[in-house]
Each structure stands twice: as C-alpha cells, then as structure tokens.
mmCIF file of the protein (N, C-alpha, C, O) and its ligand, coordinates in Angstrom:
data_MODEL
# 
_entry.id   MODEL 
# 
loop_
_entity.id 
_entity.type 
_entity.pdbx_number_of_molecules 
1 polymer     1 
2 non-polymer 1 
# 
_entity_poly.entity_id                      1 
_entity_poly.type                           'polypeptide(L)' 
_entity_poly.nstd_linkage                   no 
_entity_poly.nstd_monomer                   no 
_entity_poly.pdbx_seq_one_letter_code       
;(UNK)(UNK)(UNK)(UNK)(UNK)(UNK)(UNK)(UNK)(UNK)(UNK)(UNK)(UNK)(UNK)(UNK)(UNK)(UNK)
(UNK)(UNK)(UNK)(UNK)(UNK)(UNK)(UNK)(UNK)(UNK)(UNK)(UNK)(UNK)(UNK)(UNK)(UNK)(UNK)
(UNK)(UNK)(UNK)(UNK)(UNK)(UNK)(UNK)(UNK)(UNK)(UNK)(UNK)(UNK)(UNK)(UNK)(UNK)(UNK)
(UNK)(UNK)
;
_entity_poly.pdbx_seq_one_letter_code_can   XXXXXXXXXXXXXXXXXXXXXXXXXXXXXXXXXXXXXXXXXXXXXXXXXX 
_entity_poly.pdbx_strand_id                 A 
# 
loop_
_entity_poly_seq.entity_id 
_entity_poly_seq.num 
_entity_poly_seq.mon_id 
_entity_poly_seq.hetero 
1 1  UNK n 
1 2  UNK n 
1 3  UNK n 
1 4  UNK n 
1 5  UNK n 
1 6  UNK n 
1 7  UNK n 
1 8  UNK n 
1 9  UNK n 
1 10 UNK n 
1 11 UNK n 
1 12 UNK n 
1 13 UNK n 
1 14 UNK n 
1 15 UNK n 
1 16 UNK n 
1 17 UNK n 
1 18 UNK n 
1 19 UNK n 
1 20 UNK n 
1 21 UNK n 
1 22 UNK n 
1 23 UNK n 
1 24 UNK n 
1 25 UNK n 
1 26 UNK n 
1 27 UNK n 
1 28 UNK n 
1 29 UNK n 
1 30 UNK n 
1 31 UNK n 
1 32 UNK n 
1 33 UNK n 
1 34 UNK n 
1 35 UNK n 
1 36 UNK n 
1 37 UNK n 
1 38 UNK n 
1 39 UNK n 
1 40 UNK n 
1 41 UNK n 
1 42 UNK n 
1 43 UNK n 
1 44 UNK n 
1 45 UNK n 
1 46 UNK n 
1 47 UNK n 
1 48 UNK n 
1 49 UNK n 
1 50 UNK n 
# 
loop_
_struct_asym.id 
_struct_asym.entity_id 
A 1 
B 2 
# 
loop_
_chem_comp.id 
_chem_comp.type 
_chem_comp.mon_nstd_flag 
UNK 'L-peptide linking' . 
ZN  non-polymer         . 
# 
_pdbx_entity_nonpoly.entity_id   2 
_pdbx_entity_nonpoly.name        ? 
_pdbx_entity_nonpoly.comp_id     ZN 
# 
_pdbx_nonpoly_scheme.asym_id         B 
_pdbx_nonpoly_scheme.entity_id       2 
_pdbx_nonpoly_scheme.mon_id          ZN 
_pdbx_nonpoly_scheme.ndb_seq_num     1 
_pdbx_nonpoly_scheme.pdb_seq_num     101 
_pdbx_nonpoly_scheme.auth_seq_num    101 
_pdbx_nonpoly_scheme.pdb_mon_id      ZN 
_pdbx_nonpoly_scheme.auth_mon_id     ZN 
_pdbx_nonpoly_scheme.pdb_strand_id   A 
_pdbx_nonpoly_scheme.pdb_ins_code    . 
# 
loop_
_atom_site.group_PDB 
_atom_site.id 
_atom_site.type_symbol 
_atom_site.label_atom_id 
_atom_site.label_alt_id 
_atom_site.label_comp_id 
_atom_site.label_asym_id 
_atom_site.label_entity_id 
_atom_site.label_seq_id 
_atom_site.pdbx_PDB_ins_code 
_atom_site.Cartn_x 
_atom_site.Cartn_y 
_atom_site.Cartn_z 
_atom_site.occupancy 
_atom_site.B_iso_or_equiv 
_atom_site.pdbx_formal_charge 
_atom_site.auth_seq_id 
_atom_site.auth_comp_id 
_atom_site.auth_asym_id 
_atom_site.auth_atom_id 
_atom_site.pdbx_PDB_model_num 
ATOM   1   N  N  . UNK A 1 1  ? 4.665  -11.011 -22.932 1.00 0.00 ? 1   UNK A N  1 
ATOM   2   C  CA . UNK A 1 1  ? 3.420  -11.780 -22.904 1.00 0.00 ? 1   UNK A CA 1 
ATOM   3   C  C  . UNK A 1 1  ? 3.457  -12.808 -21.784 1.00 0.00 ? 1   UNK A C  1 
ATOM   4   O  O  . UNK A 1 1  ? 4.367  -13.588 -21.502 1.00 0.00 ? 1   UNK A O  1 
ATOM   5   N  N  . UNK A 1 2  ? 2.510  -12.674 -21.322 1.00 0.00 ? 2   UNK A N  1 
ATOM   6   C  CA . UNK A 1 2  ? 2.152  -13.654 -19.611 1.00 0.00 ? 2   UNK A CA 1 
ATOM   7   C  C  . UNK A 1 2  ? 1.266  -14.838 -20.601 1.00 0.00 ? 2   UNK A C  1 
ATOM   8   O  O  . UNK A 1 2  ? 1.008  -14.899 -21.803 1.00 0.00 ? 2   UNK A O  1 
ATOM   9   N  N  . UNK A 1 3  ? 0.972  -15.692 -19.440 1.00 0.00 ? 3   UNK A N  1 
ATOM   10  C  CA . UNK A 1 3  ? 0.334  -16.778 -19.723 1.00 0.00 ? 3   UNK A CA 1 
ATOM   11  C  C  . UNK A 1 3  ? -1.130 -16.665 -20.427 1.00 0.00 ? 3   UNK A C  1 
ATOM   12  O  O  . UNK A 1 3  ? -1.613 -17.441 -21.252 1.00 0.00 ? 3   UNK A O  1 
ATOM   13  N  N  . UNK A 1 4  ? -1.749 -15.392 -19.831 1.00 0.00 ? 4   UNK A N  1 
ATOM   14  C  CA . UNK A 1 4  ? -2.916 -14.888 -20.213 1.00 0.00 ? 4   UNK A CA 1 
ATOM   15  C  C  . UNK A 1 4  ? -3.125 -13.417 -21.056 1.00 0.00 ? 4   UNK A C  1 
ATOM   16  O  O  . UNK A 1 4  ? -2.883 -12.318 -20.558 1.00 0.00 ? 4   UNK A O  1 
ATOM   17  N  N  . UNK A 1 5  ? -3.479 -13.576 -22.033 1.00 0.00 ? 5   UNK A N  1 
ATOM   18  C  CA . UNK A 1 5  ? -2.746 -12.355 -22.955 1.00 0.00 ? 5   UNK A CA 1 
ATOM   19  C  C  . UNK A 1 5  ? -4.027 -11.440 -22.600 1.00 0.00 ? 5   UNK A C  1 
ATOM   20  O  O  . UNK A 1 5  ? -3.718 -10.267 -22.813 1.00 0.00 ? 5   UNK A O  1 
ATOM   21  N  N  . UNK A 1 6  ? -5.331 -11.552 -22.145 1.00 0.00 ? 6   UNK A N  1 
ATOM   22  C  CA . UNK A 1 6  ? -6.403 -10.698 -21.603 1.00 0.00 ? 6   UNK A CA 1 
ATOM   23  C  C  . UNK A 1 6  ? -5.905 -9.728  -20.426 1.00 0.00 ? 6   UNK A C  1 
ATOM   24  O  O  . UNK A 1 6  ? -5.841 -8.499  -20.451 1.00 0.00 ? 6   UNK A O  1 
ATOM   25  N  N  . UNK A 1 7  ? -5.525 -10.726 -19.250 1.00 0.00 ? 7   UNK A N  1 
ATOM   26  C  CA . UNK A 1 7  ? -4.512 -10.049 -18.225 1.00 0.00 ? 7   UNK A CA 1 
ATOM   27  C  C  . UNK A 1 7  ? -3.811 -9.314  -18.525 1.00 0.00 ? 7   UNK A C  1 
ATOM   28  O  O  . UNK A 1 7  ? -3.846 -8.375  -17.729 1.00 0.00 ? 7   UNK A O  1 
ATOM   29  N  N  . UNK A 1 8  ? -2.495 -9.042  -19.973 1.00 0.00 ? 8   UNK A N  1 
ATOM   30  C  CA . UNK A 1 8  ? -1.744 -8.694  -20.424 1.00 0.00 ? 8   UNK A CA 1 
ATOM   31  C  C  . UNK A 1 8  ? -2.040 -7.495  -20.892 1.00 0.00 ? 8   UNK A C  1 
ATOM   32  O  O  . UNK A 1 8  ? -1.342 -6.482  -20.901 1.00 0.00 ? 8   UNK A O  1 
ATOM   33  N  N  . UNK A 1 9  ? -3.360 -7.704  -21.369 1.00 0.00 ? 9   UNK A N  1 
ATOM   34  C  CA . UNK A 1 9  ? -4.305 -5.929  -21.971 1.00 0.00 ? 9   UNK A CA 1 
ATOM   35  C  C  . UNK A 1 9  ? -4.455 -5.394  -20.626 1.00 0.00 ? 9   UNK A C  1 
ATOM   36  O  O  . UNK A 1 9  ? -3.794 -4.398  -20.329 1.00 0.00 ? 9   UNK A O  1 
ATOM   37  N  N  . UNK A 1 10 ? -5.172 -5.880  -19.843 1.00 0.00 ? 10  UNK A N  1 
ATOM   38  C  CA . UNK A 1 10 ? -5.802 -5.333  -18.581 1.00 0.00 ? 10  UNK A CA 1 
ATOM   39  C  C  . UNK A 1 10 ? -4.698 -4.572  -17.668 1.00 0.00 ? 10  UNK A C  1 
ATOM   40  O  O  . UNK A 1 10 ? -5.054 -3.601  -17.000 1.00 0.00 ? 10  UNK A O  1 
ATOM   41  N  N  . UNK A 1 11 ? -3.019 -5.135  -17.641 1.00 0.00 ? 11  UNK A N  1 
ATOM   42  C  CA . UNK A 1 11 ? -2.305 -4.342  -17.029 1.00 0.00 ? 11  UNK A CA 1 
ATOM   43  C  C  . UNK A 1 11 ? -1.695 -3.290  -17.773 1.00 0.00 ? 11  UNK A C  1 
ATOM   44  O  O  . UNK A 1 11 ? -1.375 -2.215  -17.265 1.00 0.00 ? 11  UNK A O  1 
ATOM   45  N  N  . UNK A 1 12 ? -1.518 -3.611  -19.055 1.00 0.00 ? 12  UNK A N  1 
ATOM   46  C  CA . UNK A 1 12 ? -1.104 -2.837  -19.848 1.00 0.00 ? 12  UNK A CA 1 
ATOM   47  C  C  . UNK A 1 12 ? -1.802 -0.947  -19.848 1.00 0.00 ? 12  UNK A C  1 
ATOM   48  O  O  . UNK A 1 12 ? -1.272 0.116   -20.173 1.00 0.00 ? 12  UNK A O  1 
ATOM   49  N  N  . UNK A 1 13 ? -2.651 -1.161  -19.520 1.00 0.00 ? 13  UNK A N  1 
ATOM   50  C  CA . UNK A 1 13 ? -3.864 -0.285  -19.452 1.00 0.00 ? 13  UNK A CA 1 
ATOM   51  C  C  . UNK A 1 13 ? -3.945 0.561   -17.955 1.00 0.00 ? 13  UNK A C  1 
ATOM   52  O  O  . UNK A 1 13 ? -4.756 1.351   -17.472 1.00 0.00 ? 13  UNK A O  1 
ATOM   53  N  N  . UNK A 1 14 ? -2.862 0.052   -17.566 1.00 0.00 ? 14  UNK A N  1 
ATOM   54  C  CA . UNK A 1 14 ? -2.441 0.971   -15.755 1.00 0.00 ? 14  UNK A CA 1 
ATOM   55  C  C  . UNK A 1 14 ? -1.362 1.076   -15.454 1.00 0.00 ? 14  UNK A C  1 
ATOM   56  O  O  . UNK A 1 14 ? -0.382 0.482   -15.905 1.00 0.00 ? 14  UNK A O  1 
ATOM   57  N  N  . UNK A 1 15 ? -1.447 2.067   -14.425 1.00 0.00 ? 15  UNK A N  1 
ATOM   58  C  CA . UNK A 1 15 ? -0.261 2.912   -14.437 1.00 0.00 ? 15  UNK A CA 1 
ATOM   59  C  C  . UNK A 1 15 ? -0.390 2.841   -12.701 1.00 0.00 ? 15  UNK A C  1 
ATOM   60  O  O  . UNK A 1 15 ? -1.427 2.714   -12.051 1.00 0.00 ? 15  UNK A O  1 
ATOM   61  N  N  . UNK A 1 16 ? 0.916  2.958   -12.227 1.00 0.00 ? 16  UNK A N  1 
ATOM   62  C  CA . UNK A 1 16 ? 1.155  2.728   -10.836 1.00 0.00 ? 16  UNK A CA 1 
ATOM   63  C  C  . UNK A 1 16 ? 1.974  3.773   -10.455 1.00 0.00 ? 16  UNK A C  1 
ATOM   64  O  O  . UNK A 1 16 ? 2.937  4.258   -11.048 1.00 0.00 ? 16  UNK A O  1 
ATOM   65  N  N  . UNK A 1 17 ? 1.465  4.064   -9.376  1.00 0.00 ? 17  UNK A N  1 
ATOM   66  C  CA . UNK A 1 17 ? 2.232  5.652   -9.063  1.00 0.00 ? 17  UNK A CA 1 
ATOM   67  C  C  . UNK A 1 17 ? 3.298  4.934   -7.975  1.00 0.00 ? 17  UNK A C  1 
ATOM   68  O  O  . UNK A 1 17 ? 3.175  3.872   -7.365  1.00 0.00 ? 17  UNK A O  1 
ATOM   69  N  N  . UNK A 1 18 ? 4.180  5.729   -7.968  1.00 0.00 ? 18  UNK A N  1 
ATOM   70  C  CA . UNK A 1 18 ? 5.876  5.783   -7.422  1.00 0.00 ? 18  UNK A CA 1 
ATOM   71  C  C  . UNK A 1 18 ? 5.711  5.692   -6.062  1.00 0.00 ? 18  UNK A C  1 
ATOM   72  O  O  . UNK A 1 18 ? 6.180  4.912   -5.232  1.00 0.00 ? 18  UNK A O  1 
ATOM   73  N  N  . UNK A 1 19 ? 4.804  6.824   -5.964  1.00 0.00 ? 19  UNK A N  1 
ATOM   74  C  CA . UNK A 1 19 ? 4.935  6.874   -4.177  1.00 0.00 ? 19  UNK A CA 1 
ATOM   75  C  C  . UNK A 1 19 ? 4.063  5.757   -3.100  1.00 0.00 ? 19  UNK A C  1 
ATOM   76  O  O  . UNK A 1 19 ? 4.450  5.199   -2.074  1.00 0.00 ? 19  UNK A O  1 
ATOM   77  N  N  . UNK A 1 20 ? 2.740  5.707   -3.814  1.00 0.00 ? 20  UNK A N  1 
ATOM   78  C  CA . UNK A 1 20 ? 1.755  5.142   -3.043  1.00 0.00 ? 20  UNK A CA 1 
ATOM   79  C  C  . UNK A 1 20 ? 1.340  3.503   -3.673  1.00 0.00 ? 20  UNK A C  1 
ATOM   80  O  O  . UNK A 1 20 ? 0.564  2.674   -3.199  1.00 0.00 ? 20  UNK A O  1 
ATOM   81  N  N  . UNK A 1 21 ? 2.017  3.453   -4.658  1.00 0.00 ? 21  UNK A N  1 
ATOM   82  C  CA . UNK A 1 21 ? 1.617  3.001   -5.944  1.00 0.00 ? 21  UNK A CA 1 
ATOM   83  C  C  . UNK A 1 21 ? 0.258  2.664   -5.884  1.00 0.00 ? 21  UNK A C  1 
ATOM   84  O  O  . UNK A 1 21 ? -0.085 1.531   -6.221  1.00 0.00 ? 21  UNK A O  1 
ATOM   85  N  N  . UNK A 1 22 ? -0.424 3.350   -5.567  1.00 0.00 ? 22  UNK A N  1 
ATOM   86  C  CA . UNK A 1 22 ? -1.931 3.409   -5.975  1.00 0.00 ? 22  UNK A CA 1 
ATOM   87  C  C  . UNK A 1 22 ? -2.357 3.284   -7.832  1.00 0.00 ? 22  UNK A C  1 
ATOM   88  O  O  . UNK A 1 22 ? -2.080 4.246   -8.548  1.00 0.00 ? 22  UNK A O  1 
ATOM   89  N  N  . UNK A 1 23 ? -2.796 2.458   -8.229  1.00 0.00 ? 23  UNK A N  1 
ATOM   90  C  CA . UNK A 1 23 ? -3.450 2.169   -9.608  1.00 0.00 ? 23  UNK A CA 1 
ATOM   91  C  C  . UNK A 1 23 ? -4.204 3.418   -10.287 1.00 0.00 ? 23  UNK A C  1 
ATOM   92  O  O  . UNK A 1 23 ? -5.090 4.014   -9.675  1.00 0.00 ? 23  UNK A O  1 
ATOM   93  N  N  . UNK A 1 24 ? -3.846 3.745   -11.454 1.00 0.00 ? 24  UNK A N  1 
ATOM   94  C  CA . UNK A 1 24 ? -4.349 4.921   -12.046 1.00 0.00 ? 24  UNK A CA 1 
ATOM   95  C  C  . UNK A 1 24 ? -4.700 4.590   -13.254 1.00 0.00 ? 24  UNK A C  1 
ATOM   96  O  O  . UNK A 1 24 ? -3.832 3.818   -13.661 1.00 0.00 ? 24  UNK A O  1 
ATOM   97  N  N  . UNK A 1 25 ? -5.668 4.782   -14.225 1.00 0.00 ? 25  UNK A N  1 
ATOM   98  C  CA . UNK A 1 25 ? -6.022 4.928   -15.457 1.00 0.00 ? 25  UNK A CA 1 
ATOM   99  C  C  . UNK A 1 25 ? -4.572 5.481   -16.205 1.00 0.00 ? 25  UNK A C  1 
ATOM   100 O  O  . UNK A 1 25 ? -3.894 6.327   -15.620 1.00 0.00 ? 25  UNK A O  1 
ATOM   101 N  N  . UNK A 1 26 ? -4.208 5.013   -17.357 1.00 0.00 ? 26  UNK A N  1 
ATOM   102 C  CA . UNK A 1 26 ? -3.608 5.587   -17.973 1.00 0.00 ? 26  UNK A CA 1 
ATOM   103 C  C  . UNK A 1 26 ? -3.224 6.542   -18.687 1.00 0.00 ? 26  UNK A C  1 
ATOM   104 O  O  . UNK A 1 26 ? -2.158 7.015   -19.079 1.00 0.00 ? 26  UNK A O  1 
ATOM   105 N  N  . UNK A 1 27 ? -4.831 6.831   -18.826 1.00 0.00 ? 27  UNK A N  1 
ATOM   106 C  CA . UNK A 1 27 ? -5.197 8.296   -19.021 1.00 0.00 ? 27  UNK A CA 1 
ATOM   107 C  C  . UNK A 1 27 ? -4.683 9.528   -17.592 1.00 0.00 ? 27  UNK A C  1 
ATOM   108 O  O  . UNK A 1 27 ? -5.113 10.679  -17.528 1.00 0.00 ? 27  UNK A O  1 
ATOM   109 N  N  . UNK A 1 28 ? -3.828 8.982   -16.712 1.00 0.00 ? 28  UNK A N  1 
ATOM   110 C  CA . UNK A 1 28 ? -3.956 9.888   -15.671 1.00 0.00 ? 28  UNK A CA 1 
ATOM   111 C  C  . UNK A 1 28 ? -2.436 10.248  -15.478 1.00 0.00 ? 28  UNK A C  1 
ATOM   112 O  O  . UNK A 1 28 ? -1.557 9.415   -15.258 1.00 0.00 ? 28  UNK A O  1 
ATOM   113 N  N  . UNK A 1 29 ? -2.235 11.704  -15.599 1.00 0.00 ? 29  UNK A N  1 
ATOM   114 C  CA . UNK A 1 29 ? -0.873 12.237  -16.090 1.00 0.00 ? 29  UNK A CA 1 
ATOM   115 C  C  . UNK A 1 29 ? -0.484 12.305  -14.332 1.00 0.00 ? 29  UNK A C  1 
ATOM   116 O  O  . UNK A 1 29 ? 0.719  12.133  -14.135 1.00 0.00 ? 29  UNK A O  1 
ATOM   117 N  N  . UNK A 1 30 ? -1.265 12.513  -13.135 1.00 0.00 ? 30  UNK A N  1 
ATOM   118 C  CA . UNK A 1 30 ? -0.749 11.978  -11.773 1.00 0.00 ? 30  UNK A CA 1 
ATOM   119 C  C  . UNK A 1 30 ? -2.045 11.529  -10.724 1.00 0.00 ? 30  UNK A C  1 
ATOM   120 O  O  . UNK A 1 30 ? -3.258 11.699  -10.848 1.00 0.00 ? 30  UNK A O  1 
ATOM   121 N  N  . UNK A 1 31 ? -1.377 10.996  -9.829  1.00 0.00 ? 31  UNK A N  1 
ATOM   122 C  CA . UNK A 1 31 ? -1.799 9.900   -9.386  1.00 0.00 ? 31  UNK A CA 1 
ATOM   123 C  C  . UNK A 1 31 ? -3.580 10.396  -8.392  1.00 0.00 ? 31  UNK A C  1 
ATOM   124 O  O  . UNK A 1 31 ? -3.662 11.441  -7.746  1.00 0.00 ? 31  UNK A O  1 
ATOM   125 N  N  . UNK A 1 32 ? -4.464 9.642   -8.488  1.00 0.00 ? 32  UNK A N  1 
ATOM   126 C  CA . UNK A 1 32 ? -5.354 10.241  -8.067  1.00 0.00 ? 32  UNK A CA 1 
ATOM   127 C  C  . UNK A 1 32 ? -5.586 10.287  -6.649  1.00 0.00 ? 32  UNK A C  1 
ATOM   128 O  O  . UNK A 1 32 ? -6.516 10.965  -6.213  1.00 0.00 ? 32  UNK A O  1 
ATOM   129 N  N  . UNK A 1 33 ? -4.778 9.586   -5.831  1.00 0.00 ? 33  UNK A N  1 
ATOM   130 C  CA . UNK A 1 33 ? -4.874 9.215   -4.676  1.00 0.00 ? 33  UNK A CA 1 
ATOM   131 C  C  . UNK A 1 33 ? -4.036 10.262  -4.311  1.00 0.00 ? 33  UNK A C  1 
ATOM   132 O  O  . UNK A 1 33 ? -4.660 11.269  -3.979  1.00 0.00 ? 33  UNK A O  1 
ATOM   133 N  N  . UNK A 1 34 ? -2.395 10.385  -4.249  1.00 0.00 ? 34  UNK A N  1 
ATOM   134 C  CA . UNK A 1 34 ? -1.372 11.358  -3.522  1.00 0.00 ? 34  UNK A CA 1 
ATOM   135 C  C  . UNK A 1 34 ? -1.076 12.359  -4.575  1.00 0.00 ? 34  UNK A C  1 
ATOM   136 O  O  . UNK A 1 34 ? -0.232 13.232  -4.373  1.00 0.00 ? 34  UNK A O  1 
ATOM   137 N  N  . UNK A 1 35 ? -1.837 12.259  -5.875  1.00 0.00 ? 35  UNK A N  1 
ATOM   138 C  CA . UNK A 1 35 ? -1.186 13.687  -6.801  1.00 0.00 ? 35  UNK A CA 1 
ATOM   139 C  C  . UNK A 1 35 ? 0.111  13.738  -7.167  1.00 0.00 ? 35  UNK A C  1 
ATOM   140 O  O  . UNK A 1 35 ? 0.704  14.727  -7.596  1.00 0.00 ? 35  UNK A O  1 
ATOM   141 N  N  . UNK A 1 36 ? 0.692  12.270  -6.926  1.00 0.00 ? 36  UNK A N  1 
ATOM   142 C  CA . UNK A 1 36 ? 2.308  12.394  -7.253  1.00 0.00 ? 36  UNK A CA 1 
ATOM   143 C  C  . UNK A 1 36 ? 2.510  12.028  -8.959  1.00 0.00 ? 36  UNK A C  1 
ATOM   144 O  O  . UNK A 1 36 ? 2.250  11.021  -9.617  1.00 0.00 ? 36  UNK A O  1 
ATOM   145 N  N  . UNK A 1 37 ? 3.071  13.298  -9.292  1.00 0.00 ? 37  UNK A N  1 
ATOM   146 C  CA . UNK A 1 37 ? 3.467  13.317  -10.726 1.00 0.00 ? 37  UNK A CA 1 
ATOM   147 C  C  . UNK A 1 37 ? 4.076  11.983  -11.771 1.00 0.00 ? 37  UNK A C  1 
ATOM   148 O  O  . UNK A 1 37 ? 3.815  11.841  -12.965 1.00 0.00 ? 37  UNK A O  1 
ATOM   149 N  N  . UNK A 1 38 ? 4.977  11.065  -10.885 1.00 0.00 ? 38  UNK A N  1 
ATOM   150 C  CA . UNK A 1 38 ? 5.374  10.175  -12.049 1.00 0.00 ? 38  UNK A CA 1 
ATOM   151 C  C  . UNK A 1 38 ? 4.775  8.445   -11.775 1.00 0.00 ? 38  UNK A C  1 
ATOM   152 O  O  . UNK A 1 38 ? 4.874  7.718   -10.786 1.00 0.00 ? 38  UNK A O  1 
ATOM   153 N  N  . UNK A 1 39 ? 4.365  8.302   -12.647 1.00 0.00 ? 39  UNK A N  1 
ATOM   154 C  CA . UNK A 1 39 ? 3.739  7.102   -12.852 1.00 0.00 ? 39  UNK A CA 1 
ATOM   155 C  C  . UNK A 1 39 ? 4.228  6.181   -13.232 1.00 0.00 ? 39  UNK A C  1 
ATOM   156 O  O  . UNK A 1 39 ? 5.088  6.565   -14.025 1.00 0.00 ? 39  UNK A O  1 
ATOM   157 N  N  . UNK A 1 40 ? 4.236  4.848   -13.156 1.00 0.00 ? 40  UNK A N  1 
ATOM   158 C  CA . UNK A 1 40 ? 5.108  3.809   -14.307 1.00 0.00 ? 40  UNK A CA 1 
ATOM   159 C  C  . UNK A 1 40 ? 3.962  3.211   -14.850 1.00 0.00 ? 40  UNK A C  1 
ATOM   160 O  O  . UNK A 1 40 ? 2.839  3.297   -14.353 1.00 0.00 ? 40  UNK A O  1 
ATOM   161 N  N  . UNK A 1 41 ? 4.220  2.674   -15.755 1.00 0.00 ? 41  UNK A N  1 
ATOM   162 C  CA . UNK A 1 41 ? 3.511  1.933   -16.637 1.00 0.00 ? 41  UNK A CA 1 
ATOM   163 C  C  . UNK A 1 41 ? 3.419  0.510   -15.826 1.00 0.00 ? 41  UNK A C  1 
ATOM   164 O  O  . UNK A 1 41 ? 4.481  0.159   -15.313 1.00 0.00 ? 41  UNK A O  1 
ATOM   165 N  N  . UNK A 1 42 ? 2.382  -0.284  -15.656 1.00 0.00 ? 42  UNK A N  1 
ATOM   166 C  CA . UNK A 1 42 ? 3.035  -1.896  -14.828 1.00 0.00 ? 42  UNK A CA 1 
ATOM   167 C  C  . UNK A 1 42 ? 2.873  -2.518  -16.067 1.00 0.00 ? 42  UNK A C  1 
ATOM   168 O  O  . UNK A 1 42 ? 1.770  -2.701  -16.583 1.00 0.00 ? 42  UNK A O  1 
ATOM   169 N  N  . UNK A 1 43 ? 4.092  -2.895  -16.627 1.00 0.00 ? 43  UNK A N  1 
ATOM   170 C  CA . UNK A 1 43 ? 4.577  -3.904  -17.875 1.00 0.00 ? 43  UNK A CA 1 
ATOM   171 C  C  . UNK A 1 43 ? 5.050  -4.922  -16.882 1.00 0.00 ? 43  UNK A C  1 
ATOM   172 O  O  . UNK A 1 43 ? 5.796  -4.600  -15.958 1.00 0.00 ? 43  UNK A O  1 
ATOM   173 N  N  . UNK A 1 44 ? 4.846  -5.507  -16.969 1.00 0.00 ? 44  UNK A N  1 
ATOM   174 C  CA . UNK A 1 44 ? 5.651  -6.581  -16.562 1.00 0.00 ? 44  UNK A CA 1 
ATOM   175 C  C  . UNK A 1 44 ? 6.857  -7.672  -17.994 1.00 0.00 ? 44  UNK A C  1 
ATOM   176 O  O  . UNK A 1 44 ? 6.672  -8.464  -18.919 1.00 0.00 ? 44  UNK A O  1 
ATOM   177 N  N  . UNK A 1 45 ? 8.092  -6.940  -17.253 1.00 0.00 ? 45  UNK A N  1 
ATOM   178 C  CA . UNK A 1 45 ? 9.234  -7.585  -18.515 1.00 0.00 ? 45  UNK A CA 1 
ATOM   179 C  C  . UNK A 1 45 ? 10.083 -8.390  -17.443 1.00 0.00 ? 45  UNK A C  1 
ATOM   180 O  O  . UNK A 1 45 ? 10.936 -7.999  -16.645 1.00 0.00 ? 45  UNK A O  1 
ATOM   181 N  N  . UNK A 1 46 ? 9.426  -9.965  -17.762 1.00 0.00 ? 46  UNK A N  1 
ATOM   182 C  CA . UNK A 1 46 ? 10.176 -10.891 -17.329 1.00 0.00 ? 46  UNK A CA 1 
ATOM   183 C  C  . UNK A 1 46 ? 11.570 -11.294 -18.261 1.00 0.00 ? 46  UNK A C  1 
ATOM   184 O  O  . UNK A 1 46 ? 11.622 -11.623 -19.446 1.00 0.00 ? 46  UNK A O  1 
ATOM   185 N  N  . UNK A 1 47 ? 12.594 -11.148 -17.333 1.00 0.00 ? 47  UNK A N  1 
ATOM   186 C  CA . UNK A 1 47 ? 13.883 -11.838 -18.129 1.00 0.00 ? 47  UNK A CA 1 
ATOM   187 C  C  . UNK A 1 47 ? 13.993 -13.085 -17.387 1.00 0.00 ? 47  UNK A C  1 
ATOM   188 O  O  . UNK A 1 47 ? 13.974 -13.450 -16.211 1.00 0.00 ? 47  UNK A O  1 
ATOM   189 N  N  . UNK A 1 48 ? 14.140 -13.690 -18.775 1.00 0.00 ? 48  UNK A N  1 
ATOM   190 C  CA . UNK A 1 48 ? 14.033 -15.010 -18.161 1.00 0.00 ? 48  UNK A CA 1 
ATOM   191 C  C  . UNK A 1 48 ? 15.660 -15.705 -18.638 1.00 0.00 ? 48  UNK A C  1 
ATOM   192 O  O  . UNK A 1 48 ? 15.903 -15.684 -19.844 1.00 0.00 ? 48  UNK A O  1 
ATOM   193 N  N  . UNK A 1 49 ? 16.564 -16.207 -17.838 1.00 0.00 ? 49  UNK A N  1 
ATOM   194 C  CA . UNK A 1 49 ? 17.438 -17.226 -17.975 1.00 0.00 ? 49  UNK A CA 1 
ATOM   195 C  C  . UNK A 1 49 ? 17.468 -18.087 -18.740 1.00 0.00 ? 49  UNK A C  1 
ATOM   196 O  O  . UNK A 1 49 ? 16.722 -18.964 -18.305 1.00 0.00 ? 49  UNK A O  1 
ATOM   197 N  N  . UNK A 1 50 ? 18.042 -18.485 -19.971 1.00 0.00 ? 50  UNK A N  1 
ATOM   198 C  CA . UNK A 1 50 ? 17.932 -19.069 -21.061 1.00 0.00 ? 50  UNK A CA 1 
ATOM   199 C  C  . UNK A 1 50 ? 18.125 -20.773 -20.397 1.00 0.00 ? 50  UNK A C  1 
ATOM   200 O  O  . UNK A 1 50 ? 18.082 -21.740 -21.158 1.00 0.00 ? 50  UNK A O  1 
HETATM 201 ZN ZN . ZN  B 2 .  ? 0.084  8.049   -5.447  1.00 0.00 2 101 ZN  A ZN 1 
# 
C-alpha cells in the first residue's frame, strides 16, 4: 500500500510488458504494442529498512 490506495487500484490493474514495457490491460495475455508474451504485473513492493 502507497500513500494513495486509489493509485494502488489503478496500478494494480496493469501489466507492463518486459520488452517495451509498454502498459497493457490486464486482461492482456501479450503485449499490444510488440506482442511480447510475458508481462509483469506493476506491484510495486517497497522493502523498506526497519
Ligand atoms: Zn511490448
């Protein structure tokens, strides 16, 4: 959870391709821009230093 938990839905909800990382619906099994098959999820998992 980020500072803004709306933001937090909104990235949650895209997917960034490997190669171009062009932004994709999550609904999108590859990328719509280069067609490259693996996608990541953009989570953002801050570790933070205690
Ligand atoms: Zn791509």
């Amino acid at each position: 959870m980020g500072k803004f938990p709306v933001f937090d839905a909104e990235i949650s909800k895209v997917k960034v391709c490997r190669r171009c990382k062009g932004r994709n619906s999550i609904n999108n099994e590859k990328c719509r821009r280069c067609g490259y098959k693996f996608l990541r999820s953009k989570n953002k998992v801050v570790k933070r230093k205690k």
